[in-house]
C-alpha positions in Angstrom: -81.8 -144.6 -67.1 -83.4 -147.5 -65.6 -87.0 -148.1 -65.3 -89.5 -147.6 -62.4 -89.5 -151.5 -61.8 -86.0 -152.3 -61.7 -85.3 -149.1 -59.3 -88.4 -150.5 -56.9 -86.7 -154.6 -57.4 -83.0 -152.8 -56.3 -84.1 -150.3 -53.4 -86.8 -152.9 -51.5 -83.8 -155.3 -51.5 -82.0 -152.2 -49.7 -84.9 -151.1 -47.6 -85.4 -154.2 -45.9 -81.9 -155.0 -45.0 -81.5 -151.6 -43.7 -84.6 -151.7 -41.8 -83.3 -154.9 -40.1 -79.9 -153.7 -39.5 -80.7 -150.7 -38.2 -83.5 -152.4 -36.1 -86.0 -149.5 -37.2 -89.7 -150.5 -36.3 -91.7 -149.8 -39.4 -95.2 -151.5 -40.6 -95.4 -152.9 -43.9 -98.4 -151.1 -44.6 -96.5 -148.2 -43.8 -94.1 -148.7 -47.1 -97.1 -149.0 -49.2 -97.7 -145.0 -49.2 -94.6 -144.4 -52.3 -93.7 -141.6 -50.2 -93.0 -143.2 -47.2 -91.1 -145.9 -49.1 -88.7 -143.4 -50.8 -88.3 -141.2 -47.2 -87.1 -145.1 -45.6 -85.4 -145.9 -48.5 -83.3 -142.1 -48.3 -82.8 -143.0 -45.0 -81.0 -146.3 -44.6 -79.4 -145.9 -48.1 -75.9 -143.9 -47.6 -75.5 -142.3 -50.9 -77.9 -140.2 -53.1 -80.9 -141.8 -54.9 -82.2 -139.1 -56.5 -82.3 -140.9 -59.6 -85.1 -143.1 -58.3 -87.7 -140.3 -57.4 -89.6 -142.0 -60.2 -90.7 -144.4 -57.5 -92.8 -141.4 -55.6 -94.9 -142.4 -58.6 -95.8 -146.1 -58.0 -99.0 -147.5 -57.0 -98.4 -150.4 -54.5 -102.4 -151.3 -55.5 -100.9 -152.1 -58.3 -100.8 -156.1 -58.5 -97.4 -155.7 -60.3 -95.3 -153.1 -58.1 -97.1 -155.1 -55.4 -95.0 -158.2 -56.0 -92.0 -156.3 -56.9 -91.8 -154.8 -53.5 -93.0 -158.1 -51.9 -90.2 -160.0 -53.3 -87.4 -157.4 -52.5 -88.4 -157.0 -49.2 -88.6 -161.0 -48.6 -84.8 -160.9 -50.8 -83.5 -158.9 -48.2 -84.9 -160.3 -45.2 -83.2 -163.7 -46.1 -80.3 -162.1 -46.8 -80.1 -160.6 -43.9 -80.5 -163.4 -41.8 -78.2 -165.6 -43.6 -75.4 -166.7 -41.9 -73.3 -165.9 -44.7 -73.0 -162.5 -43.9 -72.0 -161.1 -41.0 -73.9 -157.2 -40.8 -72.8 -154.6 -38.3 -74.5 -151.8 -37.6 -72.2 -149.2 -38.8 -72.1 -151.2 -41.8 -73.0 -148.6 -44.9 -75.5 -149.4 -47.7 -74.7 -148.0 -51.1 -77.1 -148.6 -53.9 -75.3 -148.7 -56.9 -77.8 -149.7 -59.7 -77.9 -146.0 -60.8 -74.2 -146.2 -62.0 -74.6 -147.3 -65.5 -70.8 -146.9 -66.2 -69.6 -149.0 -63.6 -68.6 -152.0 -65.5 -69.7 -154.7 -63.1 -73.0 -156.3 -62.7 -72.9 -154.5 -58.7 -76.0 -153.3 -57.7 -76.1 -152.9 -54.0 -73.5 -153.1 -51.4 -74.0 -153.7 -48.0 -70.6 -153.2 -45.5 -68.2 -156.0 -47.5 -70.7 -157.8 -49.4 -71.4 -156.6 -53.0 -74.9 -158.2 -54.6 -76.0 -158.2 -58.0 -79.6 -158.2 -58.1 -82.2 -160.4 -60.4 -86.0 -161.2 -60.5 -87.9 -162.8 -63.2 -85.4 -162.4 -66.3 -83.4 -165.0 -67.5 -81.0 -162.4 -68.9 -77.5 -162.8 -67.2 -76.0 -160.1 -69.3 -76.9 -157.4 -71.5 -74.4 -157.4 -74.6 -73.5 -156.5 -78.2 -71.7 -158.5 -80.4 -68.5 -156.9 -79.9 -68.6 -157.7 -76.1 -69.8 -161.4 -77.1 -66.5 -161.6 -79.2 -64.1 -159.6 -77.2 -64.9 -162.1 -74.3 -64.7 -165.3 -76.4 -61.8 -164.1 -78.7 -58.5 -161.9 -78.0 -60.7 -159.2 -80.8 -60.7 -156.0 -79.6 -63.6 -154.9 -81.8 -65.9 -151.9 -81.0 -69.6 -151.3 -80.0 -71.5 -151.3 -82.9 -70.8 -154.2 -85.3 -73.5 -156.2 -87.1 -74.0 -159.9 -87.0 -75.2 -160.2 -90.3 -73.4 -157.2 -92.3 -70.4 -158.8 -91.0 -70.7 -162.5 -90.6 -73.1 -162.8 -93.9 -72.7 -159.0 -95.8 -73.7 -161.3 -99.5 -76.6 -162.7 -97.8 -77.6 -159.7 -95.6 -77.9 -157.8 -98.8 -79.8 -160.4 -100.5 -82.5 -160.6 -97.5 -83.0 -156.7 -97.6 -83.2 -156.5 -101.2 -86.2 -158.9 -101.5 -88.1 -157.5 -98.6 -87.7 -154.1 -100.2 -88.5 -155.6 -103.5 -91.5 -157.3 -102.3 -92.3 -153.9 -99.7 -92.3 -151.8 -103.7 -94.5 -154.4 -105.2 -97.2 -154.4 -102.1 -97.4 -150.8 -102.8 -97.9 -150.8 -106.8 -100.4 -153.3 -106.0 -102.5 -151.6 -103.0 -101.9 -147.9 -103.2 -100.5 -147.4 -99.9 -99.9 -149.3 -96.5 -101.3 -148.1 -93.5 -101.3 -149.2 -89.8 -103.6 -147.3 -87.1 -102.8 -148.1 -83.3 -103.4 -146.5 -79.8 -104.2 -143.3 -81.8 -100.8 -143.3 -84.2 -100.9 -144.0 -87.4 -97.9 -145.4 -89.8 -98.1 -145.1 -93.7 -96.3 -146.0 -96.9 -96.8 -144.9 -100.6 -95.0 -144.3 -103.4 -94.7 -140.5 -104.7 -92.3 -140.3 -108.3 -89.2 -142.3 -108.0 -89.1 -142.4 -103.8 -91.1 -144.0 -101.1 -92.6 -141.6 -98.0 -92.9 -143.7 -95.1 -94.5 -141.8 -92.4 -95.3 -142.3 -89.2 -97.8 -139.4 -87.5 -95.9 -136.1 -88.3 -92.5 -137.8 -89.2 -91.4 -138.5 -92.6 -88.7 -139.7 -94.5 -88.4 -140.3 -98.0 -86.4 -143.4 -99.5 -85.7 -143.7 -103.3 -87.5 -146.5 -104.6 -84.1 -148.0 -106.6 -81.8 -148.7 -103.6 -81.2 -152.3 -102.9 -79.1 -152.1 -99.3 -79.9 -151.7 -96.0 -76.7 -149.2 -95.8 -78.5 -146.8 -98.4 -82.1 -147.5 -96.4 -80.0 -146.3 -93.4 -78.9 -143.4 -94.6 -82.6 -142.0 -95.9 -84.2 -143.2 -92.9 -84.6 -142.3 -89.0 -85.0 -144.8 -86.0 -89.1 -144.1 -85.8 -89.9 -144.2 -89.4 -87.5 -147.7 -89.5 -89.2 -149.2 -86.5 -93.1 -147.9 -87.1 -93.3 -148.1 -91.0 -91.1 -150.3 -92.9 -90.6 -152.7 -89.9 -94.3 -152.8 -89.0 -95.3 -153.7 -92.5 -92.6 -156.8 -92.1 -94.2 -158.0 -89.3 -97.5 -157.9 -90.8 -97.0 -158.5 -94.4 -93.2 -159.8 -94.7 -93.3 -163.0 -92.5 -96.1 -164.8 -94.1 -94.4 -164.3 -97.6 -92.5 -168.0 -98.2 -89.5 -166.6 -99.6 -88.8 -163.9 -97.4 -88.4 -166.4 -94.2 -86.0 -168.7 -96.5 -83.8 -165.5 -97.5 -83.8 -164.8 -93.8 -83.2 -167.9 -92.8 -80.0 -168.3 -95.2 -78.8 -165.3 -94.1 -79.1 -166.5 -90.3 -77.3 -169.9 -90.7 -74.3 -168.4 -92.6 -73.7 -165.3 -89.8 -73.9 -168.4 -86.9 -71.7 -170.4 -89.1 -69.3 -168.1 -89.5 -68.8 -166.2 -86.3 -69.2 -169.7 -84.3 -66.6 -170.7 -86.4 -64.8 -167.7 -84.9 -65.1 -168.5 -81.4 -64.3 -172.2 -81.6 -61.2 -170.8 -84.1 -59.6 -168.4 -81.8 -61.0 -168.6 -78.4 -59.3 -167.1 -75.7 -59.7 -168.0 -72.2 -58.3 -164.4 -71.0 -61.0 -162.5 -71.1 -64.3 -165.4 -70.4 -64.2 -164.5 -67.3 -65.8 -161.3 -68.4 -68.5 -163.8 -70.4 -69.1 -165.7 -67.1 -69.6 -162.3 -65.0 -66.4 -163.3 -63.0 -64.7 -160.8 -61.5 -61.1 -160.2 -59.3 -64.0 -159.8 -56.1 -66.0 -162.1 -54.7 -70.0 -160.7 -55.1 -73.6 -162.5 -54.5 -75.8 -163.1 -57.4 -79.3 -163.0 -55.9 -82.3 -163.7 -57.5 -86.4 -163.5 -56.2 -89.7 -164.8 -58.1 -92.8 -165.1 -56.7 -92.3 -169.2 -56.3 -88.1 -169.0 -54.7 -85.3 -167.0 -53.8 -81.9 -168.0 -54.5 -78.5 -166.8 -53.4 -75.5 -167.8 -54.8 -71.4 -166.8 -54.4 -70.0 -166.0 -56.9 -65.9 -166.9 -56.7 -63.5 -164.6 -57.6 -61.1 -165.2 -61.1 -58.5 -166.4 -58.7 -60.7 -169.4 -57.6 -61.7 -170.6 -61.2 -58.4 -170.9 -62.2 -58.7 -174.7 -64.0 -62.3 -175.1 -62.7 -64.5 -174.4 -66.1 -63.3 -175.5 -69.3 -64.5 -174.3 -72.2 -66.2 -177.4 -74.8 -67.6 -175.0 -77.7 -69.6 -172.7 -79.3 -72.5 -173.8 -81.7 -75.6 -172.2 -83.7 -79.3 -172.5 -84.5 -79.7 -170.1 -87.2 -83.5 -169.9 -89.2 -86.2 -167.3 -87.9 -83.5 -166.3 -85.2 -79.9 -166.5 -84.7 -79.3 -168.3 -81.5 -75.2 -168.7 -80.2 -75.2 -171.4 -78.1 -71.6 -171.4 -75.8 -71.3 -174.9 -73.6 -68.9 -174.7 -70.6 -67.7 -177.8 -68.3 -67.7 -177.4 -64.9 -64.3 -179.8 -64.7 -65.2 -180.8 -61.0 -68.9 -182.1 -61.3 -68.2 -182.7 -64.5 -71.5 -180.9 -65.3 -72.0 -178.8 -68.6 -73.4 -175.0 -68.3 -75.0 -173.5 -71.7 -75.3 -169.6 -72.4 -77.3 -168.3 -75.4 -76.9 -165.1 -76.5 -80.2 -164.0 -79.0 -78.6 -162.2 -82.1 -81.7 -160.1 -83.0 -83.0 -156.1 -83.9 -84.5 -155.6 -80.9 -86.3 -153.0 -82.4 -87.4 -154.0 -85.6 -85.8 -155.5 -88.5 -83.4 -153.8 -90.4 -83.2 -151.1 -87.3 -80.0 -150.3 -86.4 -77.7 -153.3 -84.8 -78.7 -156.4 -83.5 -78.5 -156.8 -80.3 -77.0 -160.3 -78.3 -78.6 -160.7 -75.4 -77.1 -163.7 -73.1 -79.2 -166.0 -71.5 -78.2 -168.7 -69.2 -80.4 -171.9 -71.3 -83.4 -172.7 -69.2 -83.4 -175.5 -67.0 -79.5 -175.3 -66.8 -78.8 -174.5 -62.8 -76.3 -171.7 -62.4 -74.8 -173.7 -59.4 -72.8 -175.4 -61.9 -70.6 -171.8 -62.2 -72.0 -170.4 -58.5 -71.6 -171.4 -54.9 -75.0 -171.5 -53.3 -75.0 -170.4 -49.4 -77.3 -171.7 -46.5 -80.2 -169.7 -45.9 
């Protein structure tokens, strides 16, 4: 389910317009009360947003939901007036942002025109690997693969066998590990032949002699991966010399490798899918504080031979970066995405994620249309 904040950034976007369209008289001061916002927001919205009752919960003193709203409500107002679109008032408004299996980065339609709506994040796509690949390849993996278990399974065992080595050798040495925070408390000893890691009233217990993170995975839960063995890396494991080299290693082969797969067998079927292109046309529209930005986004049938594709490169030593460079072939002007190959919940925890990002300071006109405002 999404959170509080993006519900409030989706829903003021909706509010406004609908306020505007439906020429309802309303104070702002009026949709500071959380109630009142959610009765307007029920109101003007066409289907059910249940879903987002969390927002009866927000404090508009807050500085932070403050903004939020601030910036949807100015979002929508622009949009709005825009001459771009062309509003009736039996237009319908239909927030889709609680649909999480739609597919499609859609998250509020107004009438004809389908928006996808940002704010601060530079994020342009949440992904795994598998989506990465199927977009940039014809693969038809699975959700689920590992970066480093499969692009570098030698030197992915090799990096968890001496942080496990070294996590033993901190124990024999100090008795125990412990970490106290906000009232919970992590812990590691060894007890015989295994290792209790524990964190408040959950443990699991790890034989000291295995030497992959398949076999850790197996003896281990999600908590006790994340709030023991991964909060001793963070504050033990990263200052130790040979553990960031090992890491590093394994890093640079995984990019090697899988940007070797892209270049290898790229397949210009399914980028679309990478470049959030879709058989519909749709408005990416973005808010901060400082701007607000509205751009078209073209449907597939108008990029046929606009972007080419120039290649996909790596930065692989703390973090695996995948850097993929795109050529607008009008302008002539090049377009970077990075997707962030990292646990995003500890290392060793489950599977890296890839999180895309478009690379800062690279203008997303180069892909979008902007429209007058």
């Amino acid at each position: 389910m999404a959170d509080i904040k993006t519900h409030l950034r989706e829903l003021s976007v909706a509010v406004s317009i609908g306020i505007l369209k439906n020429r309802i008289n309303v104070d702002y001061n009026y949709l500071l009360d959380s109630r009142n916002f959610y009765e307007i927001a029920s109101s003007v919205i066409d289907n059910d947003i249940s879903s987002a009752q969390n927002l009866l919960l927000v404090d508009f003193n807050n500085p932070e939901y403050r903004q939020i709203l601030d910036n949807g409500l100015r979002l929508g107002e622009t949009i709005y007036n825009s001459s771009e679109f062309d509003f009736k008032l039996s237009d319908t408004i239909i927030w889709q942002g609680n649909d999480t299996q739609k597919g499609d980065p859609i998250d509020l339609v107004v009438g004809e025109f389908a928006f996808s709506l940002k704010e601060e994040s530079f994020i342009l796509k949440n992904m795994g690997l598998y989506t990465l690949l199927n977009n940039l390849t014809a693969s038809n993996y699975s959700r689920g693969i590992h970066v480093f278990s499969l692009f570098a399974p030698r030197e992915y065992d090799e990096w968890f066998k001496y942080t496990w080595n070294l996590f033993i050798n901190y124990l024999i040495n100090n008795g125990e590990w412990v970490l106290q925070s906000d009232g919970d408390v992590s812990t590691a000893f060894i007890e015989g032949n295994n290792i209790i890691l524990s964190y408040n009233n959950l443990s699991s217990i790890v034989p000291v002699e295995i030497s992959t993170n398949e076999e850790y995975m197996l003896y281990t839960n999600s908590k006790t991966r994340e709030k023991v063995f991964s909060k001793w890396i963070k504050n033990v494991a990263i200052y130790d010399s040979e553990y960031k080299r090992i890491k590093g290693i394994c890093s640079y082969v995984a990019g090697q490798n899988l940007s070797n797969k892209i270049n290898a067998e790229f397949n210009p079927r399914n980028v679309y899918q990478f470049l959030q292109i879709y058989p519909f046309t749709y408005y990416y529209a973005k808010t901060t504080h400082n701007e607000t930005t509205i751009l078209r986004v073209p449907s597939q049938s108008e990029y046929e031979d606009y972007i080419e594709f120039i290649g996909c490169e790596f930065k692989g030593d703390d973090q695996l970066n995948v850097i993929t460079t795109f050529r607008n072939k009008i302008t002539n002007q090049i377009i970077q995405f990075r997707n962030e190959c990292r646990f995003s919940h500890g290392q060793f925890n489950g599977t890296p994620e890839a999180k895309m990002y478009v690379v800062r300071d690279t203008p997303l006109t180069i892909l979008y249309i902007p429209i007058k405002y």
